[in-house]
N, C-alpha and C positions, 0 to 999 in steps of 0.2 A: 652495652658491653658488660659483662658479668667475669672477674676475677677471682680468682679463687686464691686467697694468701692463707698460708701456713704461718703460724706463729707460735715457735716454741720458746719461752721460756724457762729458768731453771726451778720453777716449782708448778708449774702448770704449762697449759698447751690450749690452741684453738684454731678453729677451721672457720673464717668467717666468709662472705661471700660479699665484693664488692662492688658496686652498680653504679656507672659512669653513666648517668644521663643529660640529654641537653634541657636547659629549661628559660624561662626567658629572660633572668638577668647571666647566662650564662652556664657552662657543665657545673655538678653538681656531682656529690658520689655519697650515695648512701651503702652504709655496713649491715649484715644482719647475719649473726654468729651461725653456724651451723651445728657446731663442734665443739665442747670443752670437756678437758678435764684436766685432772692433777697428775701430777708424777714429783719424783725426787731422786736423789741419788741413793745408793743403799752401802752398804758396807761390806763385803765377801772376805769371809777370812780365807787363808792359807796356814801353809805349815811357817812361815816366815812374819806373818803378822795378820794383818787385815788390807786391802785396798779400797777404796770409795768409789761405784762403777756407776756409773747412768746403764741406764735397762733399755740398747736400742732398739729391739723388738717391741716391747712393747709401744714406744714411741713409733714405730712403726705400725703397730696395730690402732695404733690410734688415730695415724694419717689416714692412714687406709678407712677407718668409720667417717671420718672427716670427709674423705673423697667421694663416699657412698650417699652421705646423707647432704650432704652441699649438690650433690645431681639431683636428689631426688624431692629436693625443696625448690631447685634454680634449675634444674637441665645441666646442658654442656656448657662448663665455662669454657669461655675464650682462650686462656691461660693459667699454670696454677704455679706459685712459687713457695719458699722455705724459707722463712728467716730463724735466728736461734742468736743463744749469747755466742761471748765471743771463744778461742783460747783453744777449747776441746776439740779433738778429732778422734776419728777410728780412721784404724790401720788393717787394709785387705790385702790378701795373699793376690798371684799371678791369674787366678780363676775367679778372682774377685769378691771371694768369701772373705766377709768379718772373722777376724782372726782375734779379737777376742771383745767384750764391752767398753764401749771408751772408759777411759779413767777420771774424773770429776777434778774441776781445778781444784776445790778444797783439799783435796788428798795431800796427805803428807809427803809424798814422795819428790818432794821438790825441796823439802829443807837443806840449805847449805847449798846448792845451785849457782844462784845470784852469787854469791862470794865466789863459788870456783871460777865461773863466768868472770870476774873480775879478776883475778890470778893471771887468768888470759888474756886478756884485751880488758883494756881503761874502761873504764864505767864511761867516761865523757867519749871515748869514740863507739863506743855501742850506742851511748844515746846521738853522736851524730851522726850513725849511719844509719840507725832504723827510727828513732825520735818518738819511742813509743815510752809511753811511763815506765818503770820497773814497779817487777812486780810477780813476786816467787811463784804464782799460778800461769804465769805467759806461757804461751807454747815450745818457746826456745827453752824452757828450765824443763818443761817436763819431757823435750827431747835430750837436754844432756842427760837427765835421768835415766833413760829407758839406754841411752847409748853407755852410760858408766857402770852400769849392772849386767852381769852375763842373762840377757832374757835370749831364750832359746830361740824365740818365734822371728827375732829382729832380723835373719837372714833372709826369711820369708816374705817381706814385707813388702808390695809393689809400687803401692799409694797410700800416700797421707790424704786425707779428706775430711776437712773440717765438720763441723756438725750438720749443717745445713747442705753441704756439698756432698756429705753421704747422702741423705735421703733425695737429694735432687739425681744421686746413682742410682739408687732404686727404685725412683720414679724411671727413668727415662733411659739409664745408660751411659750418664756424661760423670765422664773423671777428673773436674775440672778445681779448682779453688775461685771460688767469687771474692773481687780483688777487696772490699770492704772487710770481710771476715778474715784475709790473709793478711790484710794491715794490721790485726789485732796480734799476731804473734812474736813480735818482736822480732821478725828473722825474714822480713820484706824492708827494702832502701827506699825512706822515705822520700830518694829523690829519682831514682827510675820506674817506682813502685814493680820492682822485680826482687825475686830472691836476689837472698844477700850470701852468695854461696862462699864467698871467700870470707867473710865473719862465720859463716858455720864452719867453714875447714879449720880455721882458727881453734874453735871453741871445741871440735871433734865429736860435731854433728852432721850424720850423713845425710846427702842432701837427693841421694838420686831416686826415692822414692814421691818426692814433692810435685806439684800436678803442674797442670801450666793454668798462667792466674787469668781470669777473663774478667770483662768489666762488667759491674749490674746492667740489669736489662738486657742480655745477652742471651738468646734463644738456643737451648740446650739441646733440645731433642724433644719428641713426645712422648707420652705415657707410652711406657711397655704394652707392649698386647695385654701382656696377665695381669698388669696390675690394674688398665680400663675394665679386663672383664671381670674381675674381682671386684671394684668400684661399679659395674653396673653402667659406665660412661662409652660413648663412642671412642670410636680409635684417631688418631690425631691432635687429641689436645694437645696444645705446646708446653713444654717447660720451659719456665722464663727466670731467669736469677734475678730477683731483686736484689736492692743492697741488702746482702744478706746477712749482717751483722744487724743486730735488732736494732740497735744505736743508731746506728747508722739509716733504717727504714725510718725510724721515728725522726731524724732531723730534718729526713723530708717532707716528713706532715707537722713541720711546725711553721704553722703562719705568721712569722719574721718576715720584717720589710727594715729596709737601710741595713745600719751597723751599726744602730744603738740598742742589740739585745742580743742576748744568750740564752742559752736551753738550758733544762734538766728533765733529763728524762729519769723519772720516777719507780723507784720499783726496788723490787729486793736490794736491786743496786743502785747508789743516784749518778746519772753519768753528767758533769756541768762543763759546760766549756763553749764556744762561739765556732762558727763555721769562718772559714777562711780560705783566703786563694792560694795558700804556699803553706809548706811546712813550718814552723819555728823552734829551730833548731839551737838556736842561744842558750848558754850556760845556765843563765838566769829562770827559763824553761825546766832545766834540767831540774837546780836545786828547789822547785817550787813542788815537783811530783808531776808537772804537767807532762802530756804526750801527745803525740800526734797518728791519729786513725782518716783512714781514707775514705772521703767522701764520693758521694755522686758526680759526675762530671769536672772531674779533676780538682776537686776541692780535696780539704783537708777539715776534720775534725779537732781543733785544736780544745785538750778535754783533760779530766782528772776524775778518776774513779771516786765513789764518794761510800762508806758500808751508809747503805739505806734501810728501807724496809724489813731487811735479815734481821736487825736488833729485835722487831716487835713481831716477826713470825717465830723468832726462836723463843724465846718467851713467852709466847702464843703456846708453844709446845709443849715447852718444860709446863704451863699450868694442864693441858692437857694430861698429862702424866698423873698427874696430881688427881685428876679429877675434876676437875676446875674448864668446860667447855666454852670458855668466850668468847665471843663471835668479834671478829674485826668491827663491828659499830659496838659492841658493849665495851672495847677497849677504848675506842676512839671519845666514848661518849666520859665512861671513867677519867680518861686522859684530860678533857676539857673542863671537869669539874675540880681536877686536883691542884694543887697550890706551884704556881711556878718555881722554876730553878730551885727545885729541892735539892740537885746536884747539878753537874755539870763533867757530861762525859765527853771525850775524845773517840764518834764511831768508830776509826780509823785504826784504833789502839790493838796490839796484834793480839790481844787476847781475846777480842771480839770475832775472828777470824773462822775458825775452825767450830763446826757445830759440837756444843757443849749447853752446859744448863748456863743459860745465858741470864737469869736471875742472878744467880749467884758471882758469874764475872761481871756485870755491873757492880754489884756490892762488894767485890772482891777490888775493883778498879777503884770505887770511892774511900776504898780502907785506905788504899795504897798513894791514893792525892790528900788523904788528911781530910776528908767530907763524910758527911752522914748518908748512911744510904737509904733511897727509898723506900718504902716499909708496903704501900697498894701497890697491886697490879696498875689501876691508872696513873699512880707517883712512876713508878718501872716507866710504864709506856710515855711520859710527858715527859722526862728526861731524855729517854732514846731521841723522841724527836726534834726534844730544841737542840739537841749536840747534832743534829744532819741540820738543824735549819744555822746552828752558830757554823758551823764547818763551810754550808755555802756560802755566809759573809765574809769568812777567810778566802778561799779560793775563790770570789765576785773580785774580793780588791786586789790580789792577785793578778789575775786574768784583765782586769782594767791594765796595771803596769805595764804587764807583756804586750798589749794592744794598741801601748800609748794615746787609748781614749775611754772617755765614759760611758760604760753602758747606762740604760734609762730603765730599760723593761726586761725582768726576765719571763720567761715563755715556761712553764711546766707540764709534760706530757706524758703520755704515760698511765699505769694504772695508779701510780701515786697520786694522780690529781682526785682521785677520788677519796683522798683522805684530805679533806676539806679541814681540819686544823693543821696540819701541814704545812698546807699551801698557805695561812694564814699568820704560821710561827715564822717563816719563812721570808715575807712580804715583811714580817713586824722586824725580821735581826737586818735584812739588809736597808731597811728603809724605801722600799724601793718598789711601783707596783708588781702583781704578780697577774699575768695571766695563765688561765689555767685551761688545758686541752689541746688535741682531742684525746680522750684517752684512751682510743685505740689508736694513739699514732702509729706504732708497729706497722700494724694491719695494716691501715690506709697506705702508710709509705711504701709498704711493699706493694701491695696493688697496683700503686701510681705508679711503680717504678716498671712494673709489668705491661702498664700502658703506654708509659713512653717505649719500650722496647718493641709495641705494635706498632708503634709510629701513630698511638693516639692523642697523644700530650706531646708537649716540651714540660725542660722542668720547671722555668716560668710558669706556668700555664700550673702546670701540680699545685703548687704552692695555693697561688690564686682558687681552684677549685678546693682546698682544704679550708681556705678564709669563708666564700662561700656556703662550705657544708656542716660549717661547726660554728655551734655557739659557743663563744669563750667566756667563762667567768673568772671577773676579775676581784682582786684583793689587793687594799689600798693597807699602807701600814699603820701601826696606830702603838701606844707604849712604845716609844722608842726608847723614852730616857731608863727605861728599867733596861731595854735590851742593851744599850749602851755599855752599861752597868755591868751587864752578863757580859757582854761581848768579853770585854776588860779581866775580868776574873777567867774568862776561857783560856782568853793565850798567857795569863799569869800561870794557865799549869804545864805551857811547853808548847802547846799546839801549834802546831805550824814551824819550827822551827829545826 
């Protein structure tokens, strides 16, 4: 069986092609990319400012090569799916035209949101009705936004469709929300997993453009005629929604057994938190930043956004500008040679937030805590990473309390795992082993998830073939008593509190 998963992230994209076989200690599923490239948000001015817009043509033109060249390396796949971050959507008119580029959560247009939002309804009955973290880029702030400003187009507007749920439109036709990606908006009842239409009335967000929500592995429809014969593919392939929140694919390909371990999935952003059978919707939850996203088979992703990888790609950039081209292993390798806890940054901190010269807000961040600032590119990048590896030993003991037990192992997936001191700064703050892969969980999860929707798996049975397919490297902790030490002086400057 041959799958074909979409996998878009917010700085790149890929078309992999996945291959469920039987073998004799059991199925097996090997990956083999067809497709990649980069993309990013850009910036469009106007006569009123600027706005931050993802380019969905071209992310379409680039499914579209994906779809071409995954046929012509593999034939027909069986099924093809779309996963993406979470939050964003495009909005199409009555004929079903994109009515304009979706808007990029980092956009500014959501400042001062959250607090009107709270004007109207308690911050503690928003977090008990949706029990999603707060957090000024959710979908519910950038629809007050668009509903408190006179935009012309908003009378126009037919359907809302998340990012993955657009292109699963113009693959096949279907106007749906896949319910993992509409859990991420802040404005789904984390206990009927249904719009929350009477908190939009409240808040004076209209609601009769929003789709009807379907559960992953939900067979959509097939490729459009035009878009198979453009692809070069027969007619008939199925669309099949994975868990279409990227987070959400990836918790599927993490090979966790019992209840003594949590994820992190890796990557521009760190997403940590444990899988669960029920929402948790306690106070305690609330004031921790944790939230609740919807899993696979009526689970819950009980999680906390974590700023990851962003610190050392933005920084990655700002030296490009400079002249300065370092490759992700010349940073990572710099990083391992430089002298530890030369500072000690909070990722989290909002001025890390919005793309900027992110050299200079770390150093701007250490003026402001009374610390010296890093002076190399690999001192910059060794910092970034032990503040995401101090940040997961905050939110692990955390997440122990809300669980009332102790995790043993955490599981890391994602393409973070491929930053092998990382995974090792990580493993050294919590004390704690780390296992590392796969690191295309994305991918895999959504494929599995396209398999169980044939009725070729259970999820049982996924989990098991990802053990199976993937070698895990593990990383045992080692310097504790310095990290101890760090740990100590991290929340001396507020963190967490």
């Amino acid at each position: 069986m041959k799958l074909l998963a979409i996998d878009l992230g917010a700085s790149g994209g890929r078309a992999l092609v996945a291959t469920l076989s039987e073998g004799r200690a059991g199925r097996t599923l090997e990956i083999e990319e067809a497709h990649r490239f980069a993309h990013g948000p850009s910036y469009v001015p106007h006569d009123a400012g600027r706005t931050l817009h993802w380019d969905a043509v071209l992310l379409w033109s680039e499914i579209q090569a994906g779809l071409r060249r995954a046929g012509q390396a593999h034939g027909r796949p069986d099924s093809v799916g779309v996963d993406a971050w979470g939050v964003d959507f495009a909005l199409i008119d009555r004929g079903g035209a994109l009515l304009e580029n979706p808007v990029a959560y980092r956009d500014a247009r959501t400042e001062g949101m959250v607090e009107r939002a709270f004007a109207a309804v308690a911050r503690e009955e928003i977090f008990r009705r949706t029990g999603l973290q707060f957090m000024a880029l959710n979908s519910l702030y950038q629809l007050m936004a668009i509903a408190g400003r006179d935009w012309a187009l908003l009378p126009h507007v037919d359907r809302l469709l998340f990012m993955p749920d657009l292109f699963h439109y113009w693959l096949c036709g279907s106007k749906t929300a896949e319910y993992t990606i509409a859990s991420t908006s802040q404005m789904v009842s984390a206990e009927t997993r249904r719009w929350d239409r009477e908190l939009l009335g409240r808040l004076g967000v209209p609601d009769r453009f929003l789709p009807e929500i379907v559960e992953p592995g939900t067979t959509l429809g097939t490729l459009r005629p035009s878009v198979a014969d453009e692809a070069a593919l027969p007619a008939g392939v199925p669309v099949i929604c994975p868990a279409s929140h990227d987070t959400a694919s990836a918790v599927v390909a993490t090979p966790g057994t019992g209840e003594d371990w949590a994820f992190l999935s890796a990557g521009t952003w760190c997403l940590f938190g444990a899988e669960v059978s029920r929402p948790y919707l306690e106070p305690s939850v609330l004031e921790a930043g944790f939230g609740n996203e919807g899993g696979v088979r009526g689970t819950t992703r009980l999680l906390r956004n974590i700023t990851g990888l962003w610190l050392v790609q933005e920084c990655r950039r700002y030296w490009q500008s400079q002249g300065h081209d370092y490759t992700y292993a010349d940073l990572a390798r710099q990083a391992g040679e430089a002298r530890p806890f030369t500072a000690l940054i909070d990722p989290d901190d909002p001025s890390f937030a919005q793309p900027t010269r992110m050299r200079q807000a770390i150093a701007d961040y250490c003026a402001r805590t009374g610390q010296a600032a890093p002076q190399s590119p690999g001192e910059f990048v060794r910092v970034s990473l032990e503040g995401i590896a101090l940040t997961v030993r905050l939110r692990w003991e955390q997440l122990q309390r809300m669980l009332g037990r102790e995790l043993r192992v955490l599981h890391v997936v994602g393409g973070g795992t491929q930053n092998t001191l990382l995974c090792q700064l990580i493993a050294d703050a919590l004390g704690r082993p780390v296992l590392a892969g796969p690191t295309e969980a994305t991918a895999i999860g959504n494929a599995l998830v396209q398999a169980v929707g044939l009725g070729a798996l259970d999820y049982d049975e996924a989990r098991a073939v990802v053990a199976r397919s993937t070698q895990l490297v593990a990383y045992r902790p080692r310097e504790t008593a310095a990290w101890e030490d760090a740990y100590g002086r991290f929340r001396a400057l507020g963190v967490g509190r």
